[in-house]
N, C-alpha and C positions, 0 to 999 in steps of 0.2 A: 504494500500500500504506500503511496507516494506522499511526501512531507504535505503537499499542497491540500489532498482529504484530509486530514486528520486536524483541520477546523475546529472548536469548541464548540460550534452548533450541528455535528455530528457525533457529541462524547454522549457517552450514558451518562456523566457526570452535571452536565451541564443543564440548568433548569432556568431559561430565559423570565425574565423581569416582564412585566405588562403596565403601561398605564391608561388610564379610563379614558376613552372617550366620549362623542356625542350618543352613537349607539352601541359600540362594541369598547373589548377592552382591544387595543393594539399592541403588538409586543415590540418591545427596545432591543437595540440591537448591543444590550450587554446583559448579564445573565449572575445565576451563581453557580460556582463550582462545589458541587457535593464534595465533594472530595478534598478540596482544600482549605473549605470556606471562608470561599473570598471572593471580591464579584470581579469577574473575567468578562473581555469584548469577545461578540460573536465571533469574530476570523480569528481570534488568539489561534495559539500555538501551544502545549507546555506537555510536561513527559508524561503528565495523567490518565492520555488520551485512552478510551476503550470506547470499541465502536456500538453504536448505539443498537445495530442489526444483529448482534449478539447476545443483548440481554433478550431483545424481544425473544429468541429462539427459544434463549433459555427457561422464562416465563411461560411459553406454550409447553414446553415439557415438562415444566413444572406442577403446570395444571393439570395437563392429561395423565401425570403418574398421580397426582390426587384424585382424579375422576374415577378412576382404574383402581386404585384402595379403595372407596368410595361404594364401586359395583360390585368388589367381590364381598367387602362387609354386607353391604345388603342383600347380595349374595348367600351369603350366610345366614341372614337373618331368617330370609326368605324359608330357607333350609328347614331351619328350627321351628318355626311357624305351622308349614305343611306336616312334621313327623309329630309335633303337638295335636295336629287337628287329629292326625292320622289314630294316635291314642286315645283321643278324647273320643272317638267316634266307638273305636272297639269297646270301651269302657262303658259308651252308652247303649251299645248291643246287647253286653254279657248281663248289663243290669235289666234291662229290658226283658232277656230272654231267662232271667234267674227268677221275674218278676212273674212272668208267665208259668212256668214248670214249678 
């Protein structure tokens, strides 16, 4: 990746300033540095840099390995639920038919 990308307003680090206008807030072209807190110009430069299309990734896998824990607990649950009915149901046969005989 070339010196000339690796801008501050492509850092994961970097979280641009806004100020208010007539109908919208508009953003400033300086910002703050997570990472070193301290407010940095948009085209800065500094050794901090990480690209910002990398956290995204990492956040989508992040999520999907939570969705996926998620499915199999209820998965599980699910489990437990139906072998529950499944006794409850025999239990209300054997009574049934003890009730009769």
């Amino acid at each position: 990746m070339g010196e000339e990308s690796k801008h501050c307003y492509g850092c994961r680090y970097y979280k641009p300033y806004y100020t208010k206008g007539n109908v919208q807030f508009d953003r400033c072209e300086i910002g703050l540095c997570a990472k070193t807190k301290t407010t940095v110009e948009k085209h800065g430069l500094c050794e901090n840099y990480s690209c910002m299309y990398y956290a995204r990734i990492n956040r989508k896998q992040a999520a999907l390995a939570a969705l996926t824990e998620n499915i199999n607990v209820l998965s599980e649950i699910k489990q437990i639920l139906e072998e529950d009915d499944d006794e409850a149901i025999k239990e209300l046969f054997f009574n049934f038919k003890k009730r009769k005989g």
